[in-house]
Steps between C-alpha positions, in 0.01 A plus 500: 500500500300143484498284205157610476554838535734484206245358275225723570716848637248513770478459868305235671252537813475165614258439796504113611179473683272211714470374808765439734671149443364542144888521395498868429900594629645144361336625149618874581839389563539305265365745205763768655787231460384434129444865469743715682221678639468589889206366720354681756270293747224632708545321788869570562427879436224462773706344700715785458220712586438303836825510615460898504203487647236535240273211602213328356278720672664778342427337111827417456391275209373761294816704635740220346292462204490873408911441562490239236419754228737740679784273438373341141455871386839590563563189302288574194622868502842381381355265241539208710256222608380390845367207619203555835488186724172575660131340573386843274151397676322821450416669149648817628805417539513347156341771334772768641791236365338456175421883453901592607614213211312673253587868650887377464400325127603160686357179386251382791498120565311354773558111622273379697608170700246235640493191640199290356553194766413590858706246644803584339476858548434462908781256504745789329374776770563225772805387409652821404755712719548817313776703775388825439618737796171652704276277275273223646496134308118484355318231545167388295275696704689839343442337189146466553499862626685659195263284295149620662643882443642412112335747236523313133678598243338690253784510246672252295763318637731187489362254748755199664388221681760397758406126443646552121860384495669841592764486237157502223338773728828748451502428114166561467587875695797531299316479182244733609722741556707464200130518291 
């Protein structure tokens, strides 16, 4: 059980959200090292998917995102948290995580990461090599592409700006879990 955990005696739904190269999986990971709480990312369970044979064309996104709650589910059922590494980009998707926190009486936190300076952001997709197997490196045009097709969030939510130092960035997340 997390520090956190202890505190409160309830489990955490964590969804780090944004763009990719926002810094959504260097947050992620680093909140489940502080935490002791398992990540699952979206594109690595896609990935997954692709190496099966479940495609793009066959919505694998929505397949790997509707695997996220799967796997955080299973989580929250035995009164631990999860952390979800994923864009979240539709209101869907977040509306089926936040209604299975509250069916499992879990504490539902969304994170949303962004990257305020365009320069640095298309600099950290460029100059990023992330070595997931089956999965293609993005490059800014996905991020334009993700962008074009992101629904707003209509709930509260911790937002990070990558250009923050990212030491002040995880504090900030770890206090807004532990409030």
């Amino acid at each position: 059980m997390t520090s956190i955990q202890q505190e409160s005696g309830v489990a955490f739904l964590i969804v780090v959200s944004g763009l990719p190269g926002a810094g959504k999986s260097t947050m992620a990971d680093a909140l489940a090292s502080r935490l002791g709480a398992p990540v699952f990312n979206k594109d690595r369970i896609e990935a997954s998917l692709w190496r099966s044979g479940i495609t793009a064309e066959s919505n694998s996104w929505q397949v790997a995102e509707d695997l996220l709650g799967t796997l955080a589910g299973e989580q929250l059922r035995r009164g631990q948290s999860a952390i979800l590494d994923t864009v979240a980009r539709t209101k869907t998707s977040r509306h089926a995580w936040m209604a299975l926190a509250d069916e499992l009486e879990a504490q539902f936190r969304p994170i949303e990461c962004v990257c305020s300076d365009e320069g640095v952001h298309r600099e950290r997709i460029e100059g990023r090599t992330r070595d997931i197997p089956g999965w293609y490196e993005l490059t800014w045009e996905d991020v334009t592409d993700v962008r074009s097709r992101f629904e707003p969030w209509e709930t509260d939510r911790l937002i990070l700006d990558a250009v923050r130092p990212f030491e002040e960035n995880l504090d900030r997340a770890l206090d807004y879990l532990s409030a």
